[in-house]
C-alpha positions in Angstrom: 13.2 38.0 -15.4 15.0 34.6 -14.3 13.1 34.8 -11.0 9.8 35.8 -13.2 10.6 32.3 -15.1 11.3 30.0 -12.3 8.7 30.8 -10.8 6.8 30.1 -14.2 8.5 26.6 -14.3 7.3 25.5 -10.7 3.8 26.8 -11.5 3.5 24.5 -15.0 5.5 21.7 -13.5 3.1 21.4 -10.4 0.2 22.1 -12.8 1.5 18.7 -14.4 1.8 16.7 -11.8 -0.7 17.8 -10.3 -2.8 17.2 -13.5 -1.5 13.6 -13.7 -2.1 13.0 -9.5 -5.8 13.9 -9.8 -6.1 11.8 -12.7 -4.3 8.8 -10.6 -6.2 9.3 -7.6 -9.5 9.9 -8.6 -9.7 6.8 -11.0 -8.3 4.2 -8.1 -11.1 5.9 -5.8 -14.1 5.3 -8.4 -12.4 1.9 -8.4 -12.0 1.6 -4.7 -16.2 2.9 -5.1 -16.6 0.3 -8.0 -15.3 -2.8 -5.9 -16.9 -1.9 -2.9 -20.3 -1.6 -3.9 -20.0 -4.5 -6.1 -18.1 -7.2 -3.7 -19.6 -8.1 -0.6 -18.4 -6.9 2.9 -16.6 -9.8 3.8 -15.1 -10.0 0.2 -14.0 -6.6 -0.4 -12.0 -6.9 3.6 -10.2 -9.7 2.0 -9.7 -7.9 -1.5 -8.5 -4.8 0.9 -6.6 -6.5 2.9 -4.8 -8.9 -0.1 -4.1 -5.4 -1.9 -2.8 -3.6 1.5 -0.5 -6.2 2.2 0.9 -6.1 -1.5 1.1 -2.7 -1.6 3.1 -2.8 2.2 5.9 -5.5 0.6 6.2 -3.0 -2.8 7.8 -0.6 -0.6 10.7 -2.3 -0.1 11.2 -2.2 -4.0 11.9 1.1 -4.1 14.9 2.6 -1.3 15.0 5.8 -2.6 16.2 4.8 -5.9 14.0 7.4 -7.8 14.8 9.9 -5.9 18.3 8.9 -6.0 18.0 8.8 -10.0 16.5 12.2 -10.4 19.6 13.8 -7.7 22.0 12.1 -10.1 21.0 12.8 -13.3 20.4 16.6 -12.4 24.0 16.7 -10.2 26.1 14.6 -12.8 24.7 14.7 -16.5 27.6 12.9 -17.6 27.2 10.1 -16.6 23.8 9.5 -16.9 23.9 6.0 -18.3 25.9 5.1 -15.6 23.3 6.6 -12.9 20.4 4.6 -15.0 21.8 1.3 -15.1 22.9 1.7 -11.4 19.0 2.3 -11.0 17.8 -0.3 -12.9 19.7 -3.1 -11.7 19.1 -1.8 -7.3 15.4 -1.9 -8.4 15.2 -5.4 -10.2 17.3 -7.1 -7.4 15.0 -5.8 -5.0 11.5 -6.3 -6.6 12.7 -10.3 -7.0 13.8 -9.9 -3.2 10.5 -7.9 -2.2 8.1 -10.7 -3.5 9.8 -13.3 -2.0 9.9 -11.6 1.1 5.5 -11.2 0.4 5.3 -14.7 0.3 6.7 -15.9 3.1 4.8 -13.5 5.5 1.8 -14.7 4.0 3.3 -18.0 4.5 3.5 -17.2 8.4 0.2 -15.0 8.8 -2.1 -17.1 6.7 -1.1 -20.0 5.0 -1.9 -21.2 8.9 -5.0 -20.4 9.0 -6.3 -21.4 5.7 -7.2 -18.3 4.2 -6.1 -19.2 0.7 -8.3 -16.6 -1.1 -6.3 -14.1 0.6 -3.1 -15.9 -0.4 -3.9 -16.4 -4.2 -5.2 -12.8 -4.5 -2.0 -11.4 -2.4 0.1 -12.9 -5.3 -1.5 -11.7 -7.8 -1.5 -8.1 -6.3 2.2 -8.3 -5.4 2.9 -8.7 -9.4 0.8 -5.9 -9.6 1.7 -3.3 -6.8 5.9 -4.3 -7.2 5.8 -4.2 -11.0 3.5 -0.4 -10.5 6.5 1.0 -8.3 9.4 -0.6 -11.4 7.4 1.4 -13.5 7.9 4.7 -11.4 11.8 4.2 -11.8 11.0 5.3 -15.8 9.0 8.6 -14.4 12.1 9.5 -12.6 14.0 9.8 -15.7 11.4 12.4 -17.0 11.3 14.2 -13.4 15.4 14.5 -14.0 14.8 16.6 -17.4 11.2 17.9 -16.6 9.8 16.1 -19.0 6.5 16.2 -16.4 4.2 17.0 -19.5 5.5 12.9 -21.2 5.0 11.4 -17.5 1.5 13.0 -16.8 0.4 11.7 -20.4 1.5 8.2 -20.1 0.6 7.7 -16.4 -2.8 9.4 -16.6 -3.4 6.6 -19.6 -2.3 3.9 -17.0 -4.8 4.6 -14.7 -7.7 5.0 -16.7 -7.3 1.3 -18.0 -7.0 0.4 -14.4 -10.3 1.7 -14.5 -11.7 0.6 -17.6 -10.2 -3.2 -16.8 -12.2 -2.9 -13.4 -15.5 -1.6 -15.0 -15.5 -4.4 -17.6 -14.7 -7.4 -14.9 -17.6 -6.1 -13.1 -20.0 -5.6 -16.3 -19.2 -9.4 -16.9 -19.9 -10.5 -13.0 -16.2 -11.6 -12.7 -14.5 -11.8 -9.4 -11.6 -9.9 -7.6 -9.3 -12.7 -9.1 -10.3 -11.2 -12.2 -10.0 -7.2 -11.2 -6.1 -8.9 -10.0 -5.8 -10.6 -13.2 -6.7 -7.7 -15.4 -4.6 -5.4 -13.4 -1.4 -7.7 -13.6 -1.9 -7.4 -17.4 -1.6 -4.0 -17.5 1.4 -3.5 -15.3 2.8 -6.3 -17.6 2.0 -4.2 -21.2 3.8 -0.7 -19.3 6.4 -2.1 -18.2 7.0 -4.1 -21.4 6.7 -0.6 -23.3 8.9 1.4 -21.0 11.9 -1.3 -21.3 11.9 -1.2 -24.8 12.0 3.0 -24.7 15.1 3.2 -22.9 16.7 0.2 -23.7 16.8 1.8 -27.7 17.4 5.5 -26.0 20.2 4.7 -23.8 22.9 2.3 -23.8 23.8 0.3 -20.5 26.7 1.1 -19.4 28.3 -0.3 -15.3 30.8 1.7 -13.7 31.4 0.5 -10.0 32.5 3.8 -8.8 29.5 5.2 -9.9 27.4 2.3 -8.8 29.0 3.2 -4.7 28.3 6.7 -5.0 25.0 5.7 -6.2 24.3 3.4 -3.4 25.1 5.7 -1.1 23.0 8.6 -1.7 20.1 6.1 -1.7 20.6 4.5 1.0 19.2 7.5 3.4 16.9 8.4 0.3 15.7 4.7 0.6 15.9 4.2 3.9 13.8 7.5 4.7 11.1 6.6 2.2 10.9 3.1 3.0 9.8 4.4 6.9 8.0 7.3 5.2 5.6 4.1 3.1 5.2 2.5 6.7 3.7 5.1 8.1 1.3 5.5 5.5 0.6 1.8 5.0 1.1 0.1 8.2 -2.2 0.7 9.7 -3.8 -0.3 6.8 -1.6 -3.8 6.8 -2.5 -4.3 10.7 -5.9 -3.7 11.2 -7.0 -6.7 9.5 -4.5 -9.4 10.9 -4.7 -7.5 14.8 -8.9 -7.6 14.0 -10.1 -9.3 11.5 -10.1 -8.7 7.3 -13.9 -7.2 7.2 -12.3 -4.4 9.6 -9.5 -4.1 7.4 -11.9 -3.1 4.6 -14.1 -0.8 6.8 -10.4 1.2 8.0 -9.3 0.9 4.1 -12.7 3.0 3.1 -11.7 5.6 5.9 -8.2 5.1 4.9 -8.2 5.6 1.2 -9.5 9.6 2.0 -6.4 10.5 3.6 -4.0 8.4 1.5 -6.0 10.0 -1.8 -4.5 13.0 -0.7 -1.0 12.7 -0.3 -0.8 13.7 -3.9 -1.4 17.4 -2.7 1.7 17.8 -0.9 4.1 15.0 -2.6 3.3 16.1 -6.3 4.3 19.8 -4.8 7.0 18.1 -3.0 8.2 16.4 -6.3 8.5 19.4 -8.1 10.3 21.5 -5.6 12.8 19.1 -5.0 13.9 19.1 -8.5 13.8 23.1 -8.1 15.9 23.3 -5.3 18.6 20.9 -6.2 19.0 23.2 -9.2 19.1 26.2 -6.9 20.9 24.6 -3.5 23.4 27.8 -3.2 20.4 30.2 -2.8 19.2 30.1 0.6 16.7 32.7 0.2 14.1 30.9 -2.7 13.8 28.1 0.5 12.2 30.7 2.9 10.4 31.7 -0.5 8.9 28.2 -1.8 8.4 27.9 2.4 6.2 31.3 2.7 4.3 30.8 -0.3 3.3 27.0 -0.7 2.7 26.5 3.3 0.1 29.6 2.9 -1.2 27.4 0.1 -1.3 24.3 2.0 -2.8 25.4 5.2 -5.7 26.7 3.7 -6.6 23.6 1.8 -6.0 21.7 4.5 -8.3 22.8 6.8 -10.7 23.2 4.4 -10.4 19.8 3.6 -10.5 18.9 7.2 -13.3 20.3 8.1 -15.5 19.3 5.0 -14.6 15.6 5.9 -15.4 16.3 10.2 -18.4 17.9 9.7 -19.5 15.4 6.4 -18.6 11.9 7.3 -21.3 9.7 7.4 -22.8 11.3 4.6 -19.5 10.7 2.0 -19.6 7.2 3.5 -22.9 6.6 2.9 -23.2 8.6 -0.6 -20.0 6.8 -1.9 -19.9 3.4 -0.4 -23.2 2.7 0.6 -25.0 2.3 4.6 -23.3 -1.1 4.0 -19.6 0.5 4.7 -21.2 3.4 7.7 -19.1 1.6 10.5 -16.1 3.9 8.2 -17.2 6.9 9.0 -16.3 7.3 12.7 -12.3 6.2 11.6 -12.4 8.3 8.8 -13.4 11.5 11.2 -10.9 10.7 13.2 -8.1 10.6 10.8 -9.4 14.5 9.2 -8.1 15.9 12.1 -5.1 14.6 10.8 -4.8 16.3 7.5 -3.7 20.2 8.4 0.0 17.9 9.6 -0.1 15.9 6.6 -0.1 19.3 4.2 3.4 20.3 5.2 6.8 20.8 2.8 9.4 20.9 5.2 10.4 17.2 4.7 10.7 18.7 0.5 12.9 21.4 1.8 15.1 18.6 3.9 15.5 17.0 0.7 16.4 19.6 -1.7 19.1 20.9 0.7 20.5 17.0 0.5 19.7 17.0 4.4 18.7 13.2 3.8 20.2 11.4 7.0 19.0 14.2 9.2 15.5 13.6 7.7 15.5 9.6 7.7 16.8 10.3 11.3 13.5 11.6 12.4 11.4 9.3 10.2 13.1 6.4 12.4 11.6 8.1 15.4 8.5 8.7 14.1 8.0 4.6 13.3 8.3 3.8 16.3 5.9 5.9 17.7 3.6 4.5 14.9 4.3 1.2 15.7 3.7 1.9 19.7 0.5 3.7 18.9 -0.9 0.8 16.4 -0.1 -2.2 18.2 -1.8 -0.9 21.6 -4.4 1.4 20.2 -5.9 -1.1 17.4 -5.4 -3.9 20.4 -7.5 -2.2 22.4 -10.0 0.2 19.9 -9.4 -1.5 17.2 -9.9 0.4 13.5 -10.8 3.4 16.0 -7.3 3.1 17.6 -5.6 3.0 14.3 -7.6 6.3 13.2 -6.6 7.5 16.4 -2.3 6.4 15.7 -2.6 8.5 12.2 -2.7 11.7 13.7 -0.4 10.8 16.9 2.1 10.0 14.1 1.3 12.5 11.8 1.1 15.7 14.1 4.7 14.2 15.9 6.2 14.0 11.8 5.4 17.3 11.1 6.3 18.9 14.9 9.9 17.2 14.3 10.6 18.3 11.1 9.4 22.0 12.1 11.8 22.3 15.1 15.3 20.9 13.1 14.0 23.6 10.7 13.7 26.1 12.7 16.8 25.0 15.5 19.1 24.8 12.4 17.4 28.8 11.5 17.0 27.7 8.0 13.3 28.4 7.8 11.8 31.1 9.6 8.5 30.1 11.1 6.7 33.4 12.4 4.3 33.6 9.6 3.8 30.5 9.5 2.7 30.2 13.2 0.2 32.9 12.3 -1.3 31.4 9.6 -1.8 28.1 11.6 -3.4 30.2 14.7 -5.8 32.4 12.3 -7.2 29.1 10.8 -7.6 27.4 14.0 -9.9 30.5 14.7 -11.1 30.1 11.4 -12.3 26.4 12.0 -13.9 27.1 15.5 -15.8 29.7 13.6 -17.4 27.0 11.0 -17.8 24.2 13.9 -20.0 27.3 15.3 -22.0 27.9 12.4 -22.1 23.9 12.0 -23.1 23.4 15.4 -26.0 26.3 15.7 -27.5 26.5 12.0 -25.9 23.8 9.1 -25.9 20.8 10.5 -29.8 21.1 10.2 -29.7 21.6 6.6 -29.6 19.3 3.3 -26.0 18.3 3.3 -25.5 19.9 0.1 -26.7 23.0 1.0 -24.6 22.9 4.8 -21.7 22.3 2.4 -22.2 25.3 0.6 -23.0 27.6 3.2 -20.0 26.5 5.6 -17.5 26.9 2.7 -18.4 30.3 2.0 -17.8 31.6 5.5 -14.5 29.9 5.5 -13.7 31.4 2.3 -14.9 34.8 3.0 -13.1 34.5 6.4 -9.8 33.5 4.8 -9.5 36.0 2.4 -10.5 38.5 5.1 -7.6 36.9 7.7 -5.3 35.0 5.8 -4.2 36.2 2.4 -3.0 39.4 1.6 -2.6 41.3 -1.3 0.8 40.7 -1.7 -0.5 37.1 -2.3 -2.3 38.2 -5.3 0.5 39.8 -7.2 2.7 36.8 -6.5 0.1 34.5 -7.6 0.0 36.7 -11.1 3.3 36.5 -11.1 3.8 33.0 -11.3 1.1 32.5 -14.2 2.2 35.1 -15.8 -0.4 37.4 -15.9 0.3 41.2 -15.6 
């Protein structure tokens, strides 16, 4: 029965956050749809490229110290207000140092040049993106007493007036100042709101023994997902200052697909960490989460994949407009990348507290980003960045595989078969795309090549077994 319920908890958690994610991303991509239709090329590359830089610098707010929080809370309930006032005075200290460290780069990169549109806008996005990421330091006290249901609820209300504040600027012919400006107030109101809920349900209280043991749990946490934010905004942040900003915003409308969904496997990721810290002495519910959610996860993947390959001038084109097509060769590109991004082994690394040994290969994998962007973009420009995701990407996921399976806590052999059958699986749909969709309405292609890769994975890939545990979990008999 206990193993009936946990597996009950994982399935409502992830349908919360998963609930919440969709919610997040799909409002920020009608805006991304909203602001791009409505500004003009060269406009939206410097709104993209003000709001990438922002979002790059708002990294450094956070080094782990949600992560950190929720490990805390979980591992040492009693001192909890210890563990929260540790967190909250790490993450003030460095959203002050995080801004100031925004504006001097854009003191260096383009006060020089005279692009003070970009630098008045960067601003304003930097109050916006670093005061977002303070707020996430609040979620992480619900994630520590999976209280997911509160944080979906409040969250999912923050981005919909994201979205409402963009709609209206727009219906009034405002600018992107004003999109910034409406976006700043938001953050402000949240924040404001969350300060005064735990300030009145918990009581401050500093304990500098607590505050090193703190420290130095984050600092691999931190370290590890301030790398981990690189590789996923770097390219984004280098495009336009190694090309020019209206390349930026053609690479940020290729971009925003594969960033959009991250959610997939980091709300999973979210929820088994908290899991497996509660259950660290059980090896055997690792190989467990592993089996089932990477059966999961490959299969979307490469549906996803594929859909995207086959289908990218048309979502270009359909979403953005034939003003924004020069996206669609980038944003094929960086598909091929998403069967590596759908992994959990960098979840299992955490929940097993395995934190230096993962930063350690985030380190590496950096530096083969940086490598592969500064000469690829040189040289191909938003093509060569496309072209570093999946270099990166595909190197991430190989690494954190092989420690895996060198260390024999995960056992891969199912896994490997999974991976070969949908390979097979996709050359079958290129096949069918090649000799008979691709001459259809898009639509229709759509339909016709998901139902052989439906019909072909439930023929290859799952098995019955599958179906009992996936009853199991929601609690149907």
């Amino acid at each position: 029965m206990a193993k009936t319920n946990n597996k009950k908890t994982i399935f409502l958690n992830t349908v919360f956050v998963f609930s919440e994610t969709v919610i997040n991303k799909f409002a920020f991509f009608i805006i991304n749809i909203i602001v791009s239709r409505y500004l003009k090329e060269v406009r939206f590359g410097e709104y993209a490229t003000a709001l990438g830089f922002a979002t790059y610098f708002a990294m450094f707010s956070d080094i782990g110290i949600n992560t950190t929080l929720v490990r805390m809370i979980i591992k040492d309930p009693e001192h909890e207000r210890n563990h929260i006032t540790n967190a909250f005075l790490i993450k003030t200290t460095l959203a002050v140092l995080s801004y100031i460290a925004l504006c001097v780069s854009l003191f260096f990169i383009y006060y020089p040049t005279g692009q003070f549109d970009i630098i008045y806008l960067t601003l304003i996005f930097g109050v916006v993106r670093i005061g977002n990421d303070y707020m996430s330091t609040f979620y992480a006290i619900f994630t520590a007493h999976d209280k997911f249901r509160s944080s979906t609820i409040i969250n999912s209300c923050f981005s919909i007036l994201f979205l409402l504040s963009t709609a209206l600027v727009v219906y009034f012919a405002g600018n992107y100042y004003h999109i910034a400006l409406s976006r700043m107030l938001i953050v402000i109101a949240f924040t404001t709101g969350f300060i005064i809920y735990v300030t009145k349900k918990y009581v401050f209280s500093f304990s500098f023994i607590k505050f090193k043991e703190f420290l130095h749990f984050a600092f691999f946490f931190g370290l590890g997902n301030v790398i981990q934010n690189s590789l996923y905004r770097l390219n984004v942040m280098l495009v336009p200052v190694i090309t020019a900003p209206i390349y930026g915003g053609f690479f940020s409308n290729a971009f925003i697909f594969y960033s959009s969904i991250i959610f997939v496997p980091g709300g999973l990721g979210r929820v088994l960490i908290s899991y497996l810290y509660k259950h660290k002495e059980d090896k055997n519910k690792y190989q467990f989460v592993y089996d089932i959610y990477s059966k999961i996860l490959v299969v979307l993947s490469f549906y996803i994949a594929i859909i995207t390959f086959f289908y990218a001038e048309e979502i270009i084109q359909l979403i953005y407009g034939s003003k924004f097509l020069p996206s669609a060769l980038p944003l094929k590109i960086i598909a091929l990348a998403i069967p590596s991004l759908f992994i959990i082994s960098d979840s299992i690394l955490t929940g097993m507290d395995k934190q230096k040994e993962r930063t350690q290969i985030l380190i590496k994998a950096l530096i083969a980003n940086v490598i592969l962007n500064a000469v690829l973009i040189k040289f191909f420009s938003m093509t060569g960045a496309a072209v570093a995701v999946i270099g990166t990407q595909v190197f991430l996921s190989l690494s954190y595989t092989w420690y895996l399976k060198k260390n024999k806590i995960i056992e891969f052999k199912k896994h490997y078969t999974n991976v070969i059958k949908m390979i097979l699986i996709a050359g079958v749909c290129a096949a069918v795309n090649y000799n008979f969709t691709n001459k259809l309405n898009p639509i229709l292609g759509g339909i016709s090549i998901s139902a052989v890769y439906f019909i072909l994975v439930m023929f290859l890939v799952f098995e019955k077994k599958d179906m009992k545990i996936i009853k199991n979990i929601i609690g149907k008999q």
